[in-house]
C-alpha positions as protocol buffer text, in pm:
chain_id: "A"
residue {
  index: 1
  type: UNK
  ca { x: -4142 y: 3765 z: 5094 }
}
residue {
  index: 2
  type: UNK
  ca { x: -4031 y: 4056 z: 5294 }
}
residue {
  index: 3
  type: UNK
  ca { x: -4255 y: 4170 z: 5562 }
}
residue {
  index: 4
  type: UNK
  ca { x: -4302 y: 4563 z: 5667 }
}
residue {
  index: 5
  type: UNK
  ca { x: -4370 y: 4746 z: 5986 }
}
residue {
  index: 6
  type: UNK
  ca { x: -4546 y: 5011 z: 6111 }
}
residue {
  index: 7
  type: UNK
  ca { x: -4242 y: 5294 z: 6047 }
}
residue {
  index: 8
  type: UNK
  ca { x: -4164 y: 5106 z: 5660 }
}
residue {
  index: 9
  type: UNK
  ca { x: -3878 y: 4918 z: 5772 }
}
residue {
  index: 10
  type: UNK
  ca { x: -3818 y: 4559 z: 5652 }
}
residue {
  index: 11
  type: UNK
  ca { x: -3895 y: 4292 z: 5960 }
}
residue {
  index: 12
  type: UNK
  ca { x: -3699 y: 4048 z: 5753 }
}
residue {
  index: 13
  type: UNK
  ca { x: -3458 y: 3972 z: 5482 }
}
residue {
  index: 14
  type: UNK
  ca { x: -3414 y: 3725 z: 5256 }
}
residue {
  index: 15
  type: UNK
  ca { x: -3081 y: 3607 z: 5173 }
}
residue {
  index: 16
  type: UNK
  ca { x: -3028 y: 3339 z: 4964 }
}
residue {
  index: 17
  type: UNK
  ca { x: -3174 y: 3029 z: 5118 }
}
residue {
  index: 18
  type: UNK
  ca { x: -3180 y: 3201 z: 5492 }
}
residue {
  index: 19
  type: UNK
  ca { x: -3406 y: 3443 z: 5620 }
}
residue {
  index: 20
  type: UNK
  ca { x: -3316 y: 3683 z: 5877 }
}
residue {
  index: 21
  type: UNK
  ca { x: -3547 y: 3888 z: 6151 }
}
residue {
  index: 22
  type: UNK
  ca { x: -3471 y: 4209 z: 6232 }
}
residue {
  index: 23
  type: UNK
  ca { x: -3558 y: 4281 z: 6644 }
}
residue {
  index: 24
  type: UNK
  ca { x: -3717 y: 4580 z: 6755 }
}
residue {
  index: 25
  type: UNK
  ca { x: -3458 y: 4724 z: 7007 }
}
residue {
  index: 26
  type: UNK
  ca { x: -3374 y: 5049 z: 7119 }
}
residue {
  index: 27
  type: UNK
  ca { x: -3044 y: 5184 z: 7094 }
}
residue {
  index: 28
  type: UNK
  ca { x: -2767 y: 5221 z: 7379 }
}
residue {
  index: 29
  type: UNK
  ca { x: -2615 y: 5509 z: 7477 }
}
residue {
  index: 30
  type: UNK
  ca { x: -2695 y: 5682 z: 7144 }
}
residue {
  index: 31
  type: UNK
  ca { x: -2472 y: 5980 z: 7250 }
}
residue {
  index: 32
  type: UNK
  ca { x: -2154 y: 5828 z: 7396 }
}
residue {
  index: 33
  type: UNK
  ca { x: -2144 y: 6048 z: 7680 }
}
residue {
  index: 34
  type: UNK
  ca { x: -2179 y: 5749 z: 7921 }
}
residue {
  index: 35
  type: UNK
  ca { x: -1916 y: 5548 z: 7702 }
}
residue {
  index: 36
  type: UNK
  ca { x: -1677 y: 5815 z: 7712 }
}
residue {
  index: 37
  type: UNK
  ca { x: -1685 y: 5850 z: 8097 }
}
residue {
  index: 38
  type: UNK
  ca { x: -1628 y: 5517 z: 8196 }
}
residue {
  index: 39
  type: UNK
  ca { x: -1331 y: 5525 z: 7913 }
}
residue {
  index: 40
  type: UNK
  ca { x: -1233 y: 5826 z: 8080 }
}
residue {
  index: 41
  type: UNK
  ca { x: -1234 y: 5699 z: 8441 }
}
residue {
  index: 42
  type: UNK
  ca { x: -1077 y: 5329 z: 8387 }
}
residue {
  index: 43
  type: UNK
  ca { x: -767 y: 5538 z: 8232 }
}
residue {
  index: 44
  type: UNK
  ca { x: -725 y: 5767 z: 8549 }
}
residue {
  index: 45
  type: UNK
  ca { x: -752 y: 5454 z: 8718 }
}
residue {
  index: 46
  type: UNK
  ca { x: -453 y: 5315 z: 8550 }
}
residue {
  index: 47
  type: UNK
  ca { x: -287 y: 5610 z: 8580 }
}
residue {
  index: 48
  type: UNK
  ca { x: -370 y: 5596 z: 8952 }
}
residue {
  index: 49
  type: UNK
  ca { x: -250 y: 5247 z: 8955 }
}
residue {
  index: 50
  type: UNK
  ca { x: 63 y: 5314 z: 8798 }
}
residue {
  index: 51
  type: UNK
  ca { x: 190 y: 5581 z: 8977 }
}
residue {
  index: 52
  type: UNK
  ca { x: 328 y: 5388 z: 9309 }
}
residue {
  index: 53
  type: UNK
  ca { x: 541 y: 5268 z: 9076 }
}
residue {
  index: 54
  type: UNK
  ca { x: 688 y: 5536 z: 8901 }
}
residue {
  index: 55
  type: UNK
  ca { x: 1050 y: 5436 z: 8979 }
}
residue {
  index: 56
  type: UNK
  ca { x: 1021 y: 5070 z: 8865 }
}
residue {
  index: 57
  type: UNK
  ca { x: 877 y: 5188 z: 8543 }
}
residue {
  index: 58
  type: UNK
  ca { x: 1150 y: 5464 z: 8461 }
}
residue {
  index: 59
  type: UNK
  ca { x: 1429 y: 5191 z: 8552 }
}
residue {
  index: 60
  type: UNK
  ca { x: 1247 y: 4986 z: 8329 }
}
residue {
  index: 61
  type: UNK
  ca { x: 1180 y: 5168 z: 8034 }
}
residue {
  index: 62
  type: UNK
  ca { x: 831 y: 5156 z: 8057 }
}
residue {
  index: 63
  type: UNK
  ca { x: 727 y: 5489 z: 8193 }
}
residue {
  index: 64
  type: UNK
  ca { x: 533 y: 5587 z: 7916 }
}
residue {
  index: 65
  type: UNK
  ca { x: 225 y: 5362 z: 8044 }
}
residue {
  index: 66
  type: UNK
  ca { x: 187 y: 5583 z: 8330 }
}
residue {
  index: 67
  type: UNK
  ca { x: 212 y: 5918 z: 8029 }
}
residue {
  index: 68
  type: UNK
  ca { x: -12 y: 5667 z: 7807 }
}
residue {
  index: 69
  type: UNK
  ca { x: -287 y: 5648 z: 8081 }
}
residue {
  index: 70
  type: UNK
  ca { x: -270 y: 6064 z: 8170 }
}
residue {
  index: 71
  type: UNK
  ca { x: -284 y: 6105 z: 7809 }
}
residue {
  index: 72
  type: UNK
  ca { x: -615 y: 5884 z: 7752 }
}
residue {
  index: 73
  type: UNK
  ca { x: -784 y: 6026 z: 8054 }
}
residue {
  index: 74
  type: UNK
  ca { x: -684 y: 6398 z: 7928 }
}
residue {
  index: 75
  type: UNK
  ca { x: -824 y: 6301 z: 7551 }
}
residue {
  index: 76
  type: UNK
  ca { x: -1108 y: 6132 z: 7759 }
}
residue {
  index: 77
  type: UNK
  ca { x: -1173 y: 6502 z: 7878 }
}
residue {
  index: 78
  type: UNK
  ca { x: -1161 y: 6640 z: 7581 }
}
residue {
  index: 79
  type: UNK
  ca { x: -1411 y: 6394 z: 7415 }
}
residue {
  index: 80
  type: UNK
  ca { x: -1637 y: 6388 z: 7713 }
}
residue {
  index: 81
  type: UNK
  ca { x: -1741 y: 6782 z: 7655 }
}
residue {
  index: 82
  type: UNK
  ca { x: -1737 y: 6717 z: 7267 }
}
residue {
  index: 83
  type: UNK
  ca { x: -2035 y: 6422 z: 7307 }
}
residue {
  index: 84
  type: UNK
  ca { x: -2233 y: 6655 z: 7574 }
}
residue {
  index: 85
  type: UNK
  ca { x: -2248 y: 6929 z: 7353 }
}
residue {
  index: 86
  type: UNK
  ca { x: -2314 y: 6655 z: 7065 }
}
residue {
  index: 87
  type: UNK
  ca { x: -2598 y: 6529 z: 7298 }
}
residue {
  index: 88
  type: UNK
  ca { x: -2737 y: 6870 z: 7403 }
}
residue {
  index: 89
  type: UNK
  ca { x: -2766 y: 6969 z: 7027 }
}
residue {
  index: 90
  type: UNK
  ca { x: -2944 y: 6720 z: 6941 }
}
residue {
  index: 91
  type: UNK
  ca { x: -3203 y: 6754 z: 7212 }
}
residue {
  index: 92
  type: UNK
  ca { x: -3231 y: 7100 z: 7143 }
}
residue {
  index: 93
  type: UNK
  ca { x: -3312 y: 6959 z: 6777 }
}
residue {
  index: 94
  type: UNK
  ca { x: -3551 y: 6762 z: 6873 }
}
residue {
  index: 95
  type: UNK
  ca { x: -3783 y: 6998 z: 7090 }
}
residue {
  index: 96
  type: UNK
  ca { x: -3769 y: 7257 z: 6807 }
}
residue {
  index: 97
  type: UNK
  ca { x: -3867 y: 6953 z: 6548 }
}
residue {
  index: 98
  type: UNK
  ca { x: -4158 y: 6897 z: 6838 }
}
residue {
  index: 99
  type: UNK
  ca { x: -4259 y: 7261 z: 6869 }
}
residue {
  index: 100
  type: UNK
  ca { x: -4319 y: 7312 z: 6440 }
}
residue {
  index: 101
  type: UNK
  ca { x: -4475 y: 6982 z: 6455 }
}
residue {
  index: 102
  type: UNK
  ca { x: -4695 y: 7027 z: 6769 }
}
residue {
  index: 103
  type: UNK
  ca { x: -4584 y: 6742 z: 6958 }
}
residue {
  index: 104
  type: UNK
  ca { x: -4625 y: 6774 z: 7322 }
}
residue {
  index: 105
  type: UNK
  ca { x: -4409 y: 6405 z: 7380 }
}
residue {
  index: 106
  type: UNK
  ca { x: -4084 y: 6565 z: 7497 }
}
């Protein structure tokens, strides 16, 4: 037997001899902006780590952490603006779905 809530979707499934519930959570950080900027930040703190010891890394070889962490903070950047504008098109979505429906919720 599968049982259905209020918005049609299944509150559990069947599968073979188990049955599963699904919980009624709300998403995290649906948009990634927040996700992105902590990404963003622990690689300029690498980078900040790492650069004290710029000479031991170039006699070691290894100086392309320190380039590694610039270039994930830098892509960090990039993908930071992408998920705001992601994020601020959808919003804008949803008010204009609100207005043509006449929902005053937002």
């Amino acid at each position: 037997m599968v049982h259905v809530g209020p918005d049609e979707q299944p509150l559990q499934h069947e599968i073979g001899s188990r049955t599963f519930f699904v919980a009624d959570v709300e998403t995290l950080d649906v948009d990634g902006v927040r996700t992105v900027e902590v990404g963003s930040a622990l690689w300029l703190i690498a980078f900040l780590g790492l650069l004290p010891f710029y000479g031991r890394l170039e006699e070691s070889g290894h100086l392309w952490w320190l380039w590694t962490c610039m270039a994930g903070f830098g892509l960090g950047l990039i993908g930071l603006e992408f998920c705001r504008r992601r994020r601020k098109a959808r919003l804008e979505r949803e008010v204009a779905l609100a207005e043509l429906t006449g929902e005053d919720d937002l």
